[in-house]
Wavefront OBJ file of the C-alpha trace (Angstrom):
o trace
v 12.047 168.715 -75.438
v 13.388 169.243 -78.981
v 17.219 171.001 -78.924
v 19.094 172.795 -80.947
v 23.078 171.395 -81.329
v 25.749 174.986 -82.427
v 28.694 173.784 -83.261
v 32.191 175.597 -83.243
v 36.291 174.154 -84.461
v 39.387 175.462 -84.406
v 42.616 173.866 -85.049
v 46.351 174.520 -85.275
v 48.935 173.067 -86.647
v 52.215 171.549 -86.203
v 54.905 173.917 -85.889
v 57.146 173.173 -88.904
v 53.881 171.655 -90.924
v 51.746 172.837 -93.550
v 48.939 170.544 -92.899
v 46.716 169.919 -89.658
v 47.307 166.143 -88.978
v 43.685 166.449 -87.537
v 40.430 166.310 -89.225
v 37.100 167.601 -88.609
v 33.597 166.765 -90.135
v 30.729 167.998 -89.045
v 27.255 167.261 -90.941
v 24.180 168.829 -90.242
v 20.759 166.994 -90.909
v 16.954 167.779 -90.446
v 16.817 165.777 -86.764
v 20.937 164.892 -85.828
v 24.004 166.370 -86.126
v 27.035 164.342 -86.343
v 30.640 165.193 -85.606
v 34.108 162.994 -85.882
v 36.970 164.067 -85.249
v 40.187 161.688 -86.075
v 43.937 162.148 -84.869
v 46.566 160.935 -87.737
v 49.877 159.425 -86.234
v 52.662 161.426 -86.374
v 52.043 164.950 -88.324
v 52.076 166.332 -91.761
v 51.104 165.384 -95.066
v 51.290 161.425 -94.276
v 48.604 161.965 -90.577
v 46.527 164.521 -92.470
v 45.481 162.036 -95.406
v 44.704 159.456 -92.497
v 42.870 161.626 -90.504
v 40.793 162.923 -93.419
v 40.263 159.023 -94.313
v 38.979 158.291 -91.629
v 36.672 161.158 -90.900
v 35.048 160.826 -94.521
v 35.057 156.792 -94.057
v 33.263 157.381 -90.868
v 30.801 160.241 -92.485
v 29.860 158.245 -95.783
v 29.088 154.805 -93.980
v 26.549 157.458 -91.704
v 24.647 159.240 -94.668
v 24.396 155.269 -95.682
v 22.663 154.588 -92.578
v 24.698 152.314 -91.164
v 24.411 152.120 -87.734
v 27.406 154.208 -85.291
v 28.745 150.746 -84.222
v 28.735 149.218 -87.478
v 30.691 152.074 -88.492
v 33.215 151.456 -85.828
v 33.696 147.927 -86.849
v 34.201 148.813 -90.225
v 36.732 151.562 -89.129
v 38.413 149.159 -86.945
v 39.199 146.905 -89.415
v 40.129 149.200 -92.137
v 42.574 151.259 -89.876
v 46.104 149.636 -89.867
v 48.446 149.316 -86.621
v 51.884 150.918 -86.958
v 54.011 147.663 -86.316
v 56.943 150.151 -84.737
v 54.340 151.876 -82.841
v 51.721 149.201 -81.791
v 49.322 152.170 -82.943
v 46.272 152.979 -84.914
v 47.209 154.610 -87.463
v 44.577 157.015 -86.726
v 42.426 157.583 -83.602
v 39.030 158.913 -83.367
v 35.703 160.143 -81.635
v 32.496 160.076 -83.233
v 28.995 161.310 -82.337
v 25.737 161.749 -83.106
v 23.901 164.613 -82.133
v 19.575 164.467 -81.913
v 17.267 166.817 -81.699
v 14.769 165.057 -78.817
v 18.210 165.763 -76.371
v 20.133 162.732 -76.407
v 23.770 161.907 -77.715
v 25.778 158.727 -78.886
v 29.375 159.265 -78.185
v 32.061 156.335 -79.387
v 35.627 157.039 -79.086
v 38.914 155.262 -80.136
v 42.093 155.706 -78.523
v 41.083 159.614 -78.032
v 41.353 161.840 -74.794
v 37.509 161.461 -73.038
v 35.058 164.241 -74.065
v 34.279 166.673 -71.605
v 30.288 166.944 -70.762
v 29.727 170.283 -68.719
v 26.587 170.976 -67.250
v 26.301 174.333 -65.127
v 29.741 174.869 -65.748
v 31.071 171.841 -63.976
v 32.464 168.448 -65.229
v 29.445 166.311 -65.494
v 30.121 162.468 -64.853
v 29.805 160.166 -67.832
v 29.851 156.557 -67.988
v 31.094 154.502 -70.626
v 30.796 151.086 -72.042
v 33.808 149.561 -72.943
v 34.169 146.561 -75.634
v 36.455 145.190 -78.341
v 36.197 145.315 -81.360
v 38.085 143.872 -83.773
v 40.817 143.861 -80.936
v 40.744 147.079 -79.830
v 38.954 148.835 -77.008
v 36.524 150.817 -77.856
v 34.437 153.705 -75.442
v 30.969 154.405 -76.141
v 28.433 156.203 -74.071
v 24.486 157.407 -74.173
v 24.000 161.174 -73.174
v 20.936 162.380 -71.936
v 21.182 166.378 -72.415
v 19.389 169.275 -71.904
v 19.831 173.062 -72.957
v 22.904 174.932 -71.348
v 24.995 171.966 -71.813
v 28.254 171.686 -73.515
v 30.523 168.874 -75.114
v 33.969 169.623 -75.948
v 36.228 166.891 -77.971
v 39.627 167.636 -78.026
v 42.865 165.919 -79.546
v 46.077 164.895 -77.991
v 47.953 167.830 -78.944
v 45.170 169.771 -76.511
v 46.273 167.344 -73.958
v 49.860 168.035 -74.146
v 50.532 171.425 -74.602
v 52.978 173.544 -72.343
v 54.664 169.602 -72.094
v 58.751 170.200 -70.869
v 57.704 174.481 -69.786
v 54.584 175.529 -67.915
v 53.593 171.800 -67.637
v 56.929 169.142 -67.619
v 54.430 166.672 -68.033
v 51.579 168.552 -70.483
v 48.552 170.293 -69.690
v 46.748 167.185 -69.134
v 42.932 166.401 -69.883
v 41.571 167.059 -66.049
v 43.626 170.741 -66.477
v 41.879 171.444 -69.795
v 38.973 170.382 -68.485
v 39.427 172.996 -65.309
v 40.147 175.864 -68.175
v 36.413 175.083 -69.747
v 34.754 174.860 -66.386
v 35.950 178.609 -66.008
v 35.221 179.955 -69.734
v 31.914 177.972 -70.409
v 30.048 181.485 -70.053
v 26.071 180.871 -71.354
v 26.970 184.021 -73.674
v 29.203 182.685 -75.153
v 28.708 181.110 -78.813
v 30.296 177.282 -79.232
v 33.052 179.155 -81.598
v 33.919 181.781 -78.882
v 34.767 178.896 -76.186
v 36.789 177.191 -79.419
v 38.988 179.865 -79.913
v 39.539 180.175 -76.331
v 40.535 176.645 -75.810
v 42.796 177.102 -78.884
v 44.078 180.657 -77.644
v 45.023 178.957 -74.172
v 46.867 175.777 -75.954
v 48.735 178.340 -78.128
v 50.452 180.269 -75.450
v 50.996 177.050 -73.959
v 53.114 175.833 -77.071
v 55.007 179.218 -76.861
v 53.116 180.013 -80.379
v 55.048 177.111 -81.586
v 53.013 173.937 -81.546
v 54.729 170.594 -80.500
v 51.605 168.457 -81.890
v 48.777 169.165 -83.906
v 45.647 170.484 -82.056
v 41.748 170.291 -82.437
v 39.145 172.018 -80.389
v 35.469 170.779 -81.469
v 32.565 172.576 -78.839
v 29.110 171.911 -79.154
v 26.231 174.141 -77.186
v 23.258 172.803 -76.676
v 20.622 175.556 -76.737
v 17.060 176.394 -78.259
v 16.631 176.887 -81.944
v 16.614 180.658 -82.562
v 14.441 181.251 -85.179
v 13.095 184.667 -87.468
v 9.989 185.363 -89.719
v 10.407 187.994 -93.172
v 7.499 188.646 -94.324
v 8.451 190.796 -97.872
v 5.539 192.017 -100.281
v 1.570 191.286 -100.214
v -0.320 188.073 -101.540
v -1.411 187.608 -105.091
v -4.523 187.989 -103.849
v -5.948 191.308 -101.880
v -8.595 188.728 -99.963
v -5.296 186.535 -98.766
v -3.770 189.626 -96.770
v -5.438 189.198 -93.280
v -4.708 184.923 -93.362
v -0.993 185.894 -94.670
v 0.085 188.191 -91.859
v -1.849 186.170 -89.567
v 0.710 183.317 -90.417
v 3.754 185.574 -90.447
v 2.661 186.867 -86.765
v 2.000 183.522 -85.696
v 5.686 182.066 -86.330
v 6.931 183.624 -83.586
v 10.927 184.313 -82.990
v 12.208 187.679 -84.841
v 9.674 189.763 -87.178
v 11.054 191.462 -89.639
v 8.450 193.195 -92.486
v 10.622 194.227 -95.753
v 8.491 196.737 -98.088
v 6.607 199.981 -97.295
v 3.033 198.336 -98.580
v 3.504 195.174 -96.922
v 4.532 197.474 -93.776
v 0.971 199.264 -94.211
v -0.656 195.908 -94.552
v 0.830 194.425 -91.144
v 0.376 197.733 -89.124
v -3.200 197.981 -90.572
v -3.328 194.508 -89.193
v -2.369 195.282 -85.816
v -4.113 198.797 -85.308
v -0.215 200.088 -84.816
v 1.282 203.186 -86.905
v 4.107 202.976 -89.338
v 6.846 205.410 -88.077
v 9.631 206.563 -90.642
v 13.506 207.060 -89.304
v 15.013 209.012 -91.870
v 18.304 208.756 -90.019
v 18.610 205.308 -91.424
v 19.180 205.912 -94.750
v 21.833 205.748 -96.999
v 22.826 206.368 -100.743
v 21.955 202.705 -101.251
v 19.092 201.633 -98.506
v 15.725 203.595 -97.570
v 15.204 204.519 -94.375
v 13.563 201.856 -92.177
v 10.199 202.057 -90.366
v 8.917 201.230 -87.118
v 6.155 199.154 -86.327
v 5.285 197.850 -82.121
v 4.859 194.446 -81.879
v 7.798 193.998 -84.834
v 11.772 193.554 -84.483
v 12.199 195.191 -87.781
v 10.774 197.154 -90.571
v 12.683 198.193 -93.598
v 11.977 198.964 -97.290
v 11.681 195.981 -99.667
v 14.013 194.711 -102.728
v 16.216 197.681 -102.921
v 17.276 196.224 -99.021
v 16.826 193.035 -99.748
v 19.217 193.316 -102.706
v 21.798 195.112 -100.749
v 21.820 192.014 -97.824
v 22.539 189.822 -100.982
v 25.383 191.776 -101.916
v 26.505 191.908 -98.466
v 26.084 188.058 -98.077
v 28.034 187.333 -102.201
v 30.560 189.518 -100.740
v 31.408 187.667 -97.820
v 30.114 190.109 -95.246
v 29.720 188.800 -91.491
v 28.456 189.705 -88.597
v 31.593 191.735 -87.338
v 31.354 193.389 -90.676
v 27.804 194.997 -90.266
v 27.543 195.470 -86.543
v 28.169 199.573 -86.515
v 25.379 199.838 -89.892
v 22.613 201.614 -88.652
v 20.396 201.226 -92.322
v 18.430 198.455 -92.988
v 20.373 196.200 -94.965
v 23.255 195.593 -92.238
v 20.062 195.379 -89.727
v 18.781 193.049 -91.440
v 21.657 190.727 -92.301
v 22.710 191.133 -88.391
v 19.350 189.836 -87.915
v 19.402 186.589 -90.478
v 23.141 185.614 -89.002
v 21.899 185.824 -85.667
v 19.635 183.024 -86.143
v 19.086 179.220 -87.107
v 16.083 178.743 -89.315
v 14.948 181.687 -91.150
v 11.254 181.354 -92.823
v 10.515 184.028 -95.586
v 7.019 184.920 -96.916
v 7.254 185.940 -100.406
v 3.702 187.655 -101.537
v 3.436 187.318 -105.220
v 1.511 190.658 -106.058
v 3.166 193.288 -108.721
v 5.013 196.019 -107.204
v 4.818 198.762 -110.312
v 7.376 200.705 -109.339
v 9.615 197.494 -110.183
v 8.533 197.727 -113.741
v 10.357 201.273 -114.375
v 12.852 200.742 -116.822
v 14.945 203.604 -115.112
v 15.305 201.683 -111.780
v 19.111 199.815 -111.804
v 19.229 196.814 -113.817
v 20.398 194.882 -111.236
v 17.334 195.302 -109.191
v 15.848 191.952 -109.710
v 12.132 190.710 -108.776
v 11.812 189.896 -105.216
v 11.513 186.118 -104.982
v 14.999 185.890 -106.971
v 16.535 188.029 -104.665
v 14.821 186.002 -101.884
v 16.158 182.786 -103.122
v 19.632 183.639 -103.721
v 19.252 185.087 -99.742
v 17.980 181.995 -98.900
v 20.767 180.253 -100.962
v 23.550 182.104 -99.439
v 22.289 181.717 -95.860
v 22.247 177.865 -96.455
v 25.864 177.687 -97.305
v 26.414 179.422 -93.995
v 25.123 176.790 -92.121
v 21.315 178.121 -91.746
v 18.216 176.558 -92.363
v 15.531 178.686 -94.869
v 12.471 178.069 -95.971
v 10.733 180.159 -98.544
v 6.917 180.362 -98.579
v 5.236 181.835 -101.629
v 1.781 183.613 -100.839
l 1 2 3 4 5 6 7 8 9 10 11 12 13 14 15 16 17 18 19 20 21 22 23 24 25 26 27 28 29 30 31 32 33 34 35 36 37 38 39 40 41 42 43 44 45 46 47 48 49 50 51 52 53 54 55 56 57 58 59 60 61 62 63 64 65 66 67 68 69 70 71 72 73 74 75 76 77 78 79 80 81 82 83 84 85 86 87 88 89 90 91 92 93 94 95 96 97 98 99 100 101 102 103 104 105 106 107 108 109 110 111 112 113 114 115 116 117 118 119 120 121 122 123 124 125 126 127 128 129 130 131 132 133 134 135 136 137 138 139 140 141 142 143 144 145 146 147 148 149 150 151 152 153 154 155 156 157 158 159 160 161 162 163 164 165 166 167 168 169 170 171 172 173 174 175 176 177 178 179 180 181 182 183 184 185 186 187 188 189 190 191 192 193 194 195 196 197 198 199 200 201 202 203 204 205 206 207 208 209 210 211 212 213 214 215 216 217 218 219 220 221 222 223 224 225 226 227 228 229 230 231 232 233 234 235 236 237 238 239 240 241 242 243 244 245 246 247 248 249 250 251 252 253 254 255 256 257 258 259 260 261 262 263 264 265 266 267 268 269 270 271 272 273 274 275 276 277 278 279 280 281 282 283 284 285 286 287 288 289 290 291 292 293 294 295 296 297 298 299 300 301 302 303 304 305 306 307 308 309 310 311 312 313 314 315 316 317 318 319 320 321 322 323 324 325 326 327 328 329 330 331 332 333 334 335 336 337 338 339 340 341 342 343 344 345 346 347 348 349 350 351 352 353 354 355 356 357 358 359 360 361 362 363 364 365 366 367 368 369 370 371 372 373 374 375 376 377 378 379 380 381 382 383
């Protein structure tokens, strides 16, 4: 069964520091997604450009195909020892994330990453070698859609250490605290914050070590269909919406002919709410059998504004018209496929409509451009 990996960070810093000694990557690819997350020694300026060295050694030697233990081998000799220390400069975790369900965890001097299935610790079992003379923990996960795994840095490990805890928090405690919080509603950025929230208080608000939170949910790909203006071709209109219905996941139609086309399609009427417009949007349409209906590139050009301007979910979720439905509606999903019909809309050739009203596959693309910087995979089909 093919997954779907949502990822969500937080970190804190330091108190006293401007940097995070921690780094993060995270990179996304058609079939994997692969996380590391290092821990500098010490904090500051000095564990910051470590961590971040390693994290980006670890991330270029994987988009160079390199194999996850040949990265390790490579890190492990690149990574000096503190000679006052007998330390790693920098410690890490790294995983790879595929989409058929299973996981390749490696770790290096890093607290253990938590596996919870059902809300409850699940058991993992490492292999341990050396490498390069040091020990090294690596592990095959087998996982399956509910399940989370939650890498965390020392700092997470020793928080309330000398007040609520004399001897830290500890990793089986933090551990306890996501067993109780790892609601299924909850989105892999929710449970980070939450983690991070609980640390915080822990530290008094003052952080005695740098801190990093790293969840990922495994869930099913959500996924939506926009289907936005009819095909070149009048004799194309029953395959086209065929294809759009067929997708599956969210419907949304955007345009009032393309509306007429679809419910002509399905035998269904097109009902107007003229309580959903605004100075800026048309009112949006219903149609049964479709999550949304909504008027074409005058809405469409509005959700790109929204999106250039930074808008989020948060932002839009009290809009009622169909530009803040709509963006609600391509946040709340992975993989968004738009069907672009290429016919003439005359009405966009009225050289008293705003100048800024563009035709509909550019406003489509810089959608789809915008969306993909958020994290979301688009694909634009002409018809």
């Amino acid at each position: 069964m093919r997954v779907y990996y949502e990822w969500g960070t937080t970190q804190l810093r330091k108190h006293g520091e401007e940097l995070c000694g921690d780094s993060i990557s995270i990179s996304q690819h058609a079939a994997s997604v692969t996380v590391a997350l290092s821990d500098g020694l010490g904090s500051g300026v000095k564990a910051n450009i470590l961590a971040t060295l390693t994290t980006r050694i670890a991330m270029r030697l994987l988009e160079n195909e390199l194999s996850l233990g040949e990265v390790v081998q490579t890190l492990s000799r690149t990574l000096p020892v503190c000679q006052d220390r007998k330390m790693a400069y920098s410690t890490f975790a790294i995983a790879q994330f595929f989409s058929d369900g299973h996981a390749r965890i490696v770790e290096f001097d890093s607290p253990p990453v938590v596996f919870l299935r059902r809300r409850k610790q699940y058991p993992i079992v490492y292999d341990e070698r050396c490498v390069e003379g040091k020990n090294v923990r690596e592990t095959v996960l087998s996982l399956a859609e509910g399940d989370w795994i939650v890498f965390v840095s020392d700092g997470v490990v020793n928080a309330g250490i000398g007040g609520a805890y004399p001897l830290g928090w500890g990793w089986q405690e933090a551990v306890r605290f996501l067993e109780r919080n790892a609601h299924p509603e909850l989105t892999a950025s929710d449970l980070a914050e939450k983690a991070s929230q609980a640390v915080r208080e822990l530290y008094a608000d003052s952080p005695g070590d740098d801190v990093s939170v790293v969840v990922v949910k495994v869930r099913r790909k959500r996924v939506a269909s926009v289907l936005t203006g009819p095909p070149a071709d009048k004799r194309d209109d029953e395959r086209c919406v065929s294809a759009f219905l067929k997708r599956g996941g969210r419907l949304a139609v955007c345009g009032g002919t393309t509306a007429k086309l679809v419910a002509r399609h399905l035998g269904k009427p097109v009902e107007v709410d003229l309580g959903t417009a605004t100075a800026d949007v048309p009112a949006m349409g219903r149609i049964e059998g479709l999550d949304m209906t909504t008027e074409g590139t005058l809405t469409l050009t509005q959700v790109r504004k929204l999106l250039r301007a930074g808008r989020g979910r948060d932002d839009v979720k009290f809009g009622t018209d169909g530009a803040c439905c709509l963006l609600r509606m391509l946040l709340d999903v992975d993989h968004v496929h738009f069907f672009v019909g290429q016919a003439v809309n005359p009405a966009h050739q009225n050289p008293d409509l705003p100048q800024q009203l563009e035709i509909r596959l550019a406003v489509v693309r810089e959608i789809g451009n915008e969306l993909r910087e958020r994290g979301k995979e688009v694909e634009i089909e002409l018809v």
